[in-house]
N, C-alpha and C positions, 0 to 999 in steps of 0.2 A: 944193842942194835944201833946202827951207824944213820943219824941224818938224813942222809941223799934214801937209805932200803927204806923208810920211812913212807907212806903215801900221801903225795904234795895236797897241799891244802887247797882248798879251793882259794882264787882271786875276789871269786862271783858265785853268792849262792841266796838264789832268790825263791821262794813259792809262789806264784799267783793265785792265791784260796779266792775260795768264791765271793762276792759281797754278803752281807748280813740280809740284807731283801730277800736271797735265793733262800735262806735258810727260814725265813716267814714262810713263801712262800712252799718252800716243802713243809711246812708243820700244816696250812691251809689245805695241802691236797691229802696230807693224812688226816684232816677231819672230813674230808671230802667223801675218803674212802669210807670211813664212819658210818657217815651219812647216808651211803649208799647202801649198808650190808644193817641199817636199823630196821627196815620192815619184816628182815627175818631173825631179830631175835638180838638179846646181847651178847652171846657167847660169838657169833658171826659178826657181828658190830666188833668188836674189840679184834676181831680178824682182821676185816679190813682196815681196822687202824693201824692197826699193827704191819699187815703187808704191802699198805698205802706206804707208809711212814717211811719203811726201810727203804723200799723202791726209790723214795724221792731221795731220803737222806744218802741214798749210795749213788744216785746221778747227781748232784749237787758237789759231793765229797767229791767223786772222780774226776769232773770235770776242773773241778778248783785243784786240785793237785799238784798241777803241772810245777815244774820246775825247772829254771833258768841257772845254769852255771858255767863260770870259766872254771876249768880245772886241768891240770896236765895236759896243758897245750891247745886244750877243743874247748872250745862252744858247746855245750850238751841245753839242747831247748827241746823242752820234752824230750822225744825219741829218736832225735835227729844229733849226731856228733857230727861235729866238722871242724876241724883243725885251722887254729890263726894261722896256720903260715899259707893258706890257701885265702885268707878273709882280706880285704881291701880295707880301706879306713872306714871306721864306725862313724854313723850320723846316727844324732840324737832327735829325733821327731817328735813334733808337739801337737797340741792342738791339730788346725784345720791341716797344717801338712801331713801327720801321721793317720788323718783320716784319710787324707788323699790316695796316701801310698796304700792303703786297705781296699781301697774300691776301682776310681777310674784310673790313675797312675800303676794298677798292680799289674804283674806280669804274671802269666798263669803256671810260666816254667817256675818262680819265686818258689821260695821255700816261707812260708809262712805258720808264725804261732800266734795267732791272734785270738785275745783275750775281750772283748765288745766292751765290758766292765773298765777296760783300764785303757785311760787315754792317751797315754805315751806309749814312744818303742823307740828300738834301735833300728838302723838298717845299715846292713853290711854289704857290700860288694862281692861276689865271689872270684877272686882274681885267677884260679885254676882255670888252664883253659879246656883242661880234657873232661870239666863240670859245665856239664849244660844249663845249671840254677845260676840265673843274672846276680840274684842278692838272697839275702838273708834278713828275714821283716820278722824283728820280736817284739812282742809285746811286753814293757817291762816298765813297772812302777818307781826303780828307780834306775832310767834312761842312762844318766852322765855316769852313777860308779859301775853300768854294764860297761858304755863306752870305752873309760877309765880302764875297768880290767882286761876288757880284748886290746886297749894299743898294748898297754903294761905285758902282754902274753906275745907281744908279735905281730901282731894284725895291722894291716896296710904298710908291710918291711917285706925286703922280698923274701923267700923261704930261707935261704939259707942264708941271711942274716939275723932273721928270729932262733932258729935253730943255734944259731952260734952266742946269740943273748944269753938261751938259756942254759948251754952248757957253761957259761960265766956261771950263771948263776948257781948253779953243782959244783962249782969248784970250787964258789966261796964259802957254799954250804949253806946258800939261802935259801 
């Protein structure tokens, strides 16, 4: 098999899992559940342990799952793909400015993956103009190698100067 038929690796591959708090407290609501199914008995007790538990442990899981990747030429944040040759230059946001962009600076057109647990993010510009979404607001633990991999992919170069990076980079076999 040749190189290039190969499927490009990712630049950027990140998970935002939930904190270790969320996963107490999903063990606290499955004794909860316990708790509640104990006046009718133990075989009902261990019921609601049990379908307390799973409940919590698969809204904790799901939620924390998300995933942040550059890969073959897009941005994939969660469910959302969009391609660098449409992204404008990556800002890295920290502290008080990245809560900013979250709340009263946010735009309701934005395209947002926000994470509450994690206090950094990137934020993209969407330079397409037949895209109505001003930017692109991710939540990501590590901000500069997202940033890093979206210029590295094209992003903030006009389209068809990204596009011509990467076919260099097919040529070379990289």
């Amino acid at each position: 098999m040749q190189p290039s038929a190969a499927a490009p690796e990712p630049r950027h591959d990140e998970r935002l899992t939930a904190p270790r708090s969320w996963w107490l407290i999903a063990a606290l609501i499955s004794l909860s559940g316990a708790l509640i199914m104990l006046p009718l008995g133990t075989l009902p007790m261990l019921g609601g342990l049990i379908v307390a538990g799973a409940a919590a442990a698969m809204t904790v899981s799901a939620y924390g799952s998300v995933r942040v990747r550059v890969v073959a030429g897009s941005l994939v944040a969660g469910t959302a793909r969009v391609p660098v040759g449409a992204l404008g230059v990556p800002e890295v946001l920290a502290g008080e400015e990245a809560r900013a962009w979250r709340t009263y600076k946010a735009d309701t057109r934005a395209f947002l993956l926000l994470r509450g647990y994690v206090p950094t993010a990137v934020r993209v510009p969407v330079t397409d103009p037949a895209d109505p979404t001003p930017y692109v607001y991710v939540s990501s633990r590590e901000p500069e190698a997202l940033a890093a991999a979206l210029t590295a992919a094209g992003a903030g170069r006009p389209a068809r100067e990204a596009v011509s990076a990467d076919a260099v980079r097919e040529e070379r076999g990289a």
